[in-house]
C-alpha positions in Angstrom: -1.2 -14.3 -2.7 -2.4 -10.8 -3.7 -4.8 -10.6 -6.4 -4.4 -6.4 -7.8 -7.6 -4.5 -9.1 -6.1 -5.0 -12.4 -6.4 -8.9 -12.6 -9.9 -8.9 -10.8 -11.2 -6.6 -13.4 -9.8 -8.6 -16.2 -11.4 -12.1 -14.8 -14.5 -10.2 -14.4 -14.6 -9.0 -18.1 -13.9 -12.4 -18.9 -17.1 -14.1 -17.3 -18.8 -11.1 -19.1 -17.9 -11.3 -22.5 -17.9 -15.4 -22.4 -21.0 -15.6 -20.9 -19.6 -18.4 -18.9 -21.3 -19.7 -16.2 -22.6 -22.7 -14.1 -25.9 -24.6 -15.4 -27.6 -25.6 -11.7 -31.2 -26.5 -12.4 -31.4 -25.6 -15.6 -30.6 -22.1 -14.6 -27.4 -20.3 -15.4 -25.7 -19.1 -12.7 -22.8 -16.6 -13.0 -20.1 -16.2 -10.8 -20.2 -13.3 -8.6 -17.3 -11.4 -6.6 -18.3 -8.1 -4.5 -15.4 -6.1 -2.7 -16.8 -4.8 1.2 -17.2 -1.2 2.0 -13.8 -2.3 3.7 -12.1 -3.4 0.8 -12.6 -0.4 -1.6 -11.6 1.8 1.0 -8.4 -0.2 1.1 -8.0 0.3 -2.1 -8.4 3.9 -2.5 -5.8 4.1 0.2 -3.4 1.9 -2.1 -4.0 4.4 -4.8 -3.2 6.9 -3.0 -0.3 5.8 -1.5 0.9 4.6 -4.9 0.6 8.5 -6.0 3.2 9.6 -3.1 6.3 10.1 -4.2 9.5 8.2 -2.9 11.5 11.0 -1.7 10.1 14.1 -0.6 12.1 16.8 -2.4 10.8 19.5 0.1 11.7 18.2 2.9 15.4 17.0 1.6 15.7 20.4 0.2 15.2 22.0 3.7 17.1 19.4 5.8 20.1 20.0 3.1 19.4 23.8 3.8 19.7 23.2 7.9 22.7 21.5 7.5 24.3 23.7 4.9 24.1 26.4 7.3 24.2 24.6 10.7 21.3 24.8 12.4 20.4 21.3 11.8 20.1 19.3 15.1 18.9 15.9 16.7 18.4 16.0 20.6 21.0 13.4 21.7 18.4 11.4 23.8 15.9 10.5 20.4 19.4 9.5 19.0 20.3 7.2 22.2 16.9 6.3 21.7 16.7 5.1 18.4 20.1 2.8 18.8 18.9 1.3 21.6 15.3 0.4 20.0 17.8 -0.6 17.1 19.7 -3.1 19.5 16.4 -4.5 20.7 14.8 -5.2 17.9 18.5 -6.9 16.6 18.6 -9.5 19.7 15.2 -10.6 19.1 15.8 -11.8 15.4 
């Protein structure tokens, strides 16, 4: 299950406003969530990556450019390459 930034900050304004918490000793104690060092830098990648866009119109425009004027080519040996990493990874599943 994947809990977003979104939800977490929503729970967390809800403990604040209600002031809800657990009575241990006749203290109050509030529930407490941090996010590691690790986590927020996760998070900052997400971001990011949520920014990108899905197709990079530079780079289509340039392949469509290459071809257009026929100077676009793959070396046959990454193409043999990539069907047969194709077929491997097909007979394992």
């Amino acid at each position: 299950m994947r809990i977003s930034a979104t939800e977490l900050q929503s729970v967390i304004a809800v403990y604040r406003t209600s002031g809800l918490g657990n009575v241990r000793g006749g203290a109050v104690v509030m529930d407490a969530a941090e996010i590691s060092f690790d986590g927020a830098a996760l998070m900052a990648i997400r971001k990011a990556y949520d920014r990108l866009p899905d197709v990079r119109e530079d780079r289509v425009r340039e392949l469509r450019r290459r071809v257009r004027e026929g100077k676009y080519f793959v070396p046959t040996d990454e193409i043999v390459e990539k069907i047969l990493g194709r077929l491997a990874v097909d007979s394992m599943i």
